[in-house]
C-alpha positions as CSV (number, residue, x, y, z in Angstrom):
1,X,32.6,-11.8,9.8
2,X,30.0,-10.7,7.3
3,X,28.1,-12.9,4.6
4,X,29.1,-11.8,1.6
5,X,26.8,-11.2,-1.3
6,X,27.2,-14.7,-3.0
7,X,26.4,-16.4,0.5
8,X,29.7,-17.0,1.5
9,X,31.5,-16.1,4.5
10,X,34.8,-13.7,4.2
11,X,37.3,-12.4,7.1
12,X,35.8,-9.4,8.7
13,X,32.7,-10.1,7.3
14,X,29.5,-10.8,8.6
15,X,28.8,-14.5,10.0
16,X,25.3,-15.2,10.5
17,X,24.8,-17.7,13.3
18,X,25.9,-17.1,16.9
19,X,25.6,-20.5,17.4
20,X,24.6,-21.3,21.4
21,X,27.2,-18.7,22.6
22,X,23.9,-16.6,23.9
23,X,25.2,-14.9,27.3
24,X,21.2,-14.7,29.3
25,X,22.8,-11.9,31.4
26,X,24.3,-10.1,28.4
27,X,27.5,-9.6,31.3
28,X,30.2,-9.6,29.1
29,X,28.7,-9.9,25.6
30,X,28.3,-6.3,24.8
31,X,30.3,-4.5,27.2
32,X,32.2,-1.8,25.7
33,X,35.1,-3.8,26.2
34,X,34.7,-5.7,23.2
35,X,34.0,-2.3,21.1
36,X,36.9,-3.0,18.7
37,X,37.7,0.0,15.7
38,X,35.6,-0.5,13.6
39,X,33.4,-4.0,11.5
40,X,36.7,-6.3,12.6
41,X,35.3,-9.7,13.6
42,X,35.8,-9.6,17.8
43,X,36.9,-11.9,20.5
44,X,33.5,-13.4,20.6
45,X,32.8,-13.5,17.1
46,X,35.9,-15.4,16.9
47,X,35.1,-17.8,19.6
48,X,31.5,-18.4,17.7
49,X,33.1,-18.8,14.2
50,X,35.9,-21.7,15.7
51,X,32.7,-23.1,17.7
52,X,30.8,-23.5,14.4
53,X,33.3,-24.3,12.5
54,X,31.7,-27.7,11.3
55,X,28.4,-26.1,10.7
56,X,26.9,-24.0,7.8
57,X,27.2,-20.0,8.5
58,X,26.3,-18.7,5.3
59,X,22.0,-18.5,6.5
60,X,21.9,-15.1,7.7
61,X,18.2,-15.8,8.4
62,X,18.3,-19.1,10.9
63,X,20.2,-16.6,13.2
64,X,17.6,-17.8,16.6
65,X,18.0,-14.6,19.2
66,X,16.2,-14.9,22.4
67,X,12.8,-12.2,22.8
68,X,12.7,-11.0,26.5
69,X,9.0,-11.7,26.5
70,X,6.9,-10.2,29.4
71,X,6.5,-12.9,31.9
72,X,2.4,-14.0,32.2
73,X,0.5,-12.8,35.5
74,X,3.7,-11.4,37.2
75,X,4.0,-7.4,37.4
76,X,6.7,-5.9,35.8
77,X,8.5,-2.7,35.2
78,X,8.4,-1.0,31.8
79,X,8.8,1.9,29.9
80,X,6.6,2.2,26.4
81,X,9.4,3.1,23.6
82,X,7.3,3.2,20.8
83,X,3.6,3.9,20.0
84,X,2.0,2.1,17.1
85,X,-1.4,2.9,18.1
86,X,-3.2,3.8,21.8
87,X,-4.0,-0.2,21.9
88,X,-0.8,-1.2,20.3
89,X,2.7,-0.6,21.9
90,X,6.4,-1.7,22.8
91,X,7.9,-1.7,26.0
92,X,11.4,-2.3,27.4
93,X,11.9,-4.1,30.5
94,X,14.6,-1.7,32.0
95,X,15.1,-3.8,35.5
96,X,16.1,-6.7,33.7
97,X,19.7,-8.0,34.2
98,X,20.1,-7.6,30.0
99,X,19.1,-4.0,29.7
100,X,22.1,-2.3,30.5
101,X,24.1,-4.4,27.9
102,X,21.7,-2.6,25.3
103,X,23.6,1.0,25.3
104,X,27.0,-0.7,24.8
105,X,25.5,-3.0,22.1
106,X,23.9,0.7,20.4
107,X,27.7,2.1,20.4
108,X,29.3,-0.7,19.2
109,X,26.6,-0.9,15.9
110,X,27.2,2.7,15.3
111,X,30.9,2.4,15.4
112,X,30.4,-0.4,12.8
113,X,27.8,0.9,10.5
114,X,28.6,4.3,10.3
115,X,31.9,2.8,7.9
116,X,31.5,2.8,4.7
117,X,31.9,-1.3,3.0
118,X,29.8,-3.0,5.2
119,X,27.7,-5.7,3.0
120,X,24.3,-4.9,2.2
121,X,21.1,-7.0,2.6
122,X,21.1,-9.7,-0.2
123,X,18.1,-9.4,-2.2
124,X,15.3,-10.6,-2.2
125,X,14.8,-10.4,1.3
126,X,13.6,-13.5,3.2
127,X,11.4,-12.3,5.9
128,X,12.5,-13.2,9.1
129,X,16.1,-12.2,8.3
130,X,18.1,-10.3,10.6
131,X,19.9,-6.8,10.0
132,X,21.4,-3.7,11.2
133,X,18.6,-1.1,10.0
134,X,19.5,3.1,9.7
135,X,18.0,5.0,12.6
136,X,17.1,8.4,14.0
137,X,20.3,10.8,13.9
138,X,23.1,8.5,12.1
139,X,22.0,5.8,15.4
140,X,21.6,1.7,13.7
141,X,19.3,-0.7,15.6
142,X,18.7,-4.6,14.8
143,X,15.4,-5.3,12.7
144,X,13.7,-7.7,11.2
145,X,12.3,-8.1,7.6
146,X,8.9,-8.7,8.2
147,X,7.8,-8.4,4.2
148,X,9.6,-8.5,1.3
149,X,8.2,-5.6,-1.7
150,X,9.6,-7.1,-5.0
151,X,8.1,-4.7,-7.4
152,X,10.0,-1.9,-5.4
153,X,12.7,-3.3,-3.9
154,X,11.7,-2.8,-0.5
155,X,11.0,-3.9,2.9
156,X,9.2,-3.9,5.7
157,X,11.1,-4.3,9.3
158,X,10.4,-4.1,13.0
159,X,12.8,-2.3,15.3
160,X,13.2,-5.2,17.5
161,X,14.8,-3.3,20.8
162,X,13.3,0.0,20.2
163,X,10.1,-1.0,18.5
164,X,7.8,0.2,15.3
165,X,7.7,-0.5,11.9
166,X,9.3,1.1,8.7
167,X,9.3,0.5,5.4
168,X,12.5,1.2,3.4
169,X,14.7,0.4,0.4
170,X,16.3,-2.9,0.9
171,X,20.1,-1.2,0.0
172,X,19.8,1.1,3.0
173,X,19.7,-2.4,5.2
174,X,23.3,-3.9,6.2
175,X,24.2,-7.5,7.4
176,X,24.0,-8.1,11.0
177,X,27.2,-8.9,12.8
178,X,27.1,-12.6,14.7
179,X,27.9,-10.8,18.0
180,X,25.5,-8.1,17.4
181,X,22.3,-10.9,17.9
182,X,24.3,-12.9,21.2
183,X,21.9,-10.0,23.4
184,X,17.7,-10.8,23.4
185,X,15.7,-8.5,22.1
186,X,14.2,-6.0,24.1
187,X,11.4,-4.7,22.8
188,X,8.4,-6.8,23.6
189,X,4.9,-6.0,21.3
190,X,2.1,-5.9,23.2
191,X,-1.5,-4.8,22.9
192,X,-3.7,-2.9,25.7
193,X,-5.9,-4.9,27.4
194,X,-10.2,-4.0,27.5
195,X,-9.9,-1.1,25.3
196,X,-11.3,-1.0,21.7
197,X,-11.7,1.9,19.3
198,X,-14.7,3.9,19.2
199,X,-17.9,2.4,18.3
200,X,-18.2,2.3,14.1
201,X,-14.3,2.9,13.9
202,X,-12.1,0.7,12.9
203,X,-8.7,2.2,14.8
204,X,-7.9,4.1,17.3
205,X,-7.6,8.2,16.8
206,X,-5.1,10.6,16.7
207,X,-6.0,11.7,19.8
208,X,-6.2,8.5,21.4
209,X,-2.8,7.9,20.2
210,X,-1.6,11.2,21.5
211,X,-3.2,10.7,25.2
212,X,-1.5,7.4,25.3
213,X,1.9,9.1,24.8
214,X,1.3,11.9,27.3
215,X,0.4,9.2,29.8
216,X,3.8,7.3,29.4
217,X,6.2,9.7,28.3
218,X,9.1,9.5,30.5
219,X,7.6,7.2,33.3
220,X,8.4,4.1,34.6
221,X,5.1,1.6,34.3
222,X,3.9,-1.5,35.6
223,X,2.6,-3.7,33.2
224,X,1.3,-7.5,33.7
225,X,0.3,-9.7,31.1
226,X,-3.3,-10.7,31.5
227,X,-4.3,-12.6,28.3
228,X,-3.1,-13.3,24.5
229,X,-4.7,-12.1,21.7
230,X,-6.4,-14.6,19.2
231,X,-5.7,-13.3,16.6
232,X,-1.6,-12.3,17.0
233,X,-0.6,-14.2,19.6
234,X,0.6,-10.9,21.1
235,X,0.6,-10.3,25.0
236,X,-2.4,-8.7,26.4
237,X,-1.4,-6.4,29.4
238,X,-2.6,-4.1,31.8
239,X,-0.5,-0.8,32.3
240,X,-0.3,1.4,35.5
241,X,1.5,4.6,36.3
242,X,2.3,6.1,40.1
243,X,0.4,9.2,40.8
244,X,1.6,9.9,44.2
245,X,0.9,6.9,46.3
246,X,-2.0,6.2,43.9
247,X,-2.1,3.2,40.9
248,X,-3.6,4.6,38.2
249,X,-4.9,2.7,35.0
250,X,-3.9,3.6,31.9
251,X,-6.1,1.2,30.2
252,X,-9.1,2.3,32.3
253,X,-7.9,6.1,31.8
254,X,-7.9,6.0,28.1
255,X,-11.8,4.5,27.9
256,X,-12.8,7.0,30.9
257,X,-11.8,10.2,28.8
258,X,-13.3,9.2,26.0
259,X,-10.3,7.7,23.7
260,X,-11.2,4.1,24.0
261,X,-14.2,1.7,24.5
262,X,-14.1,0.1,27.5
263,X,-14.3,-4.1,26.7
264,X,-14.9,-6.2,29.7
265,X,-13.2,-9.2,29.8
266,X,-14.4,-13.2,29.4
C-alpha cells in the first residue's frame, strides 16, 4: 500500500505505519523471498495493514523505524560509508545480525521505484517524513526530510543507511512502502572525537577531508563511542584501523599530519 495524494490509503499503495511488526534481526523481513514483481503490497505488508486495521495509516510521517545506534564504551566494527567532513561521518555496523537484510531490502526498492506510478511525496513536506529518495546509478535508498524549501519546492534529506545529505526537488521523492521501514537504519552519524579544524578556521579542509577518505577507504574499523556532542547530540567516537598487528588512530593520525587540531579531552 501507498498513501495516496489526498492522505488516503489505496490497494497497492503505500501504507505508512509498520505498526510493531519490527523484526530486530531483519531474518525474514527483507529477504529476497518477499521481493514480489514490482510496488504490490507483500505478505508482510499485508499482515501490518490487517494488524492496524483499527488504527489511522494515512501519517506517512509517525512511521517510528529503529536507528542501530553505536553502543557507548563498547568497540565495534565499522566501515565509514559517507564523508561529510574529516570530523563528521557515517558508518555501518557490518557484523550486526541486521546488515545482511540491507542488500535484499536495496533490490527490492529498486524493483519498486524503478516503475513508473508510484505516489510522490505530498507537498509540503513535513520534516521527519519518510521516503524512498533517487540514488547513484538508478539505485533508491530510504531518507528523511530534514527541511522543507517552500519558495523552491525542495528539500533537504539524509540517506539514512548509506549516509549524507542532498538537497532535491520534492517530485523526484516517492512514498515509502510500510515494509520498506520494518529493517533499522543503518547508518549511524557520528563526529570524530579530539580533532578540531585548524586554528582561525571554521571547517575542516579539503585535504583533511581527503586524508580521512584515504584512511578508511575499503577497511574495516573499530570505532567506540567515547562522548556526545553538546551541541547535536551526536556520538563522539574514536576510530582505529589494523596496520599489521598494530592499532593505529585515525583520530590521532589526522591531527599528527597536520589535517586536524588535536583537542584533549575533559
Amino acid at each position: 500500500r501507498f498513501l495516496s495524494e489526498d492522505g488516503t490509503s489505496r490497494d497497492n499503495l503505500c501504507a505508512s505505519r509498520p505498526g510493531n511488526n519490527v523484526d530486530p534481526f531483519g531474518s525474514d523481513v527483507n529477504s529476497m523471498d518477499s521481493v514480489d514483481s514490482g510496488c504490490t503490497m507483500g505478505a508482510l505488508d499485508s499482515q501490518s495493514s490487517n494488524a492496524t486495521a483499527s488504527t489511522s495509516e494515512h501519517v506517512v510521517w509517525e512511521i517510528e523505524v529503529p536507528k542501530l545506534m553505536l553502543p557507548s564504551s563498547v568497540t565495534v566494527e565499522v566501515i565509514v560509508v559517507n564523508i561529510v567532513s574529516a570530523g563528521h561521518v557515517f558508518v555501518q555496523q557490518h557484523t550486526h545480525p541486521t546488515y545482511h537484510a540491507l542488500r535484499s531490502l536495496d533490490q527490492q526498492m529498486f524493483l519498486c521505484y524503478s516503475q513508473p506510478g508510484t505516489p510522490t511525496l505530498p507537498s509540503p513536506a513535513e520534516v521527519g517524513v519518510i521516503c524512498a529518495a533517487p540514488s547513484v546509478e538508478g539505485a533508491w535508498w530510504r531518507a528523511q526530510v530534514i527541511t522543507f524549501y517552500k519558495e523552491t519546492d525542495e528539500v533537504e534529506i539524509r540517506y539514512v543507511d548509506y549516509g549524507g545529505y542532498d538537497r532535491v526537488k520534492i517530485d523526484t521523492l516517492r512514498q515509502i512502502r510500510s515494509d520498506f521501514v520494518t529493517l533499522p537504519f543503518q547508518g549511524a552519524e557520528v563526529l570524530l572525537d579530539n580533532i578540531a579544524p585548524q586554528p582561525g578556521e571554521d571547517r575542516f579542509s579539503t585535504e583533511a577531508n581527503s586524508a580521512l577518505e584515504d584512511l578508511t577507504r575499503g577497511l574495516a574499523l573499530l570505532a567506540q563511542v567515547s562522548n556526545y556532542d553538546n551541541n547535536t547530540g551526536l556520538p563522539l567516537v574514536q576510530l582505529w584501523k589494523m596496520v599489521g598487528d598494530e592499532l593505529i588512530s585515525i583520530n590521532r593520525t589526522l591531527a599528527e599530519r597536520g589535517f586536524s587540531t588535536w583537542v584533549e579531552s575533559f
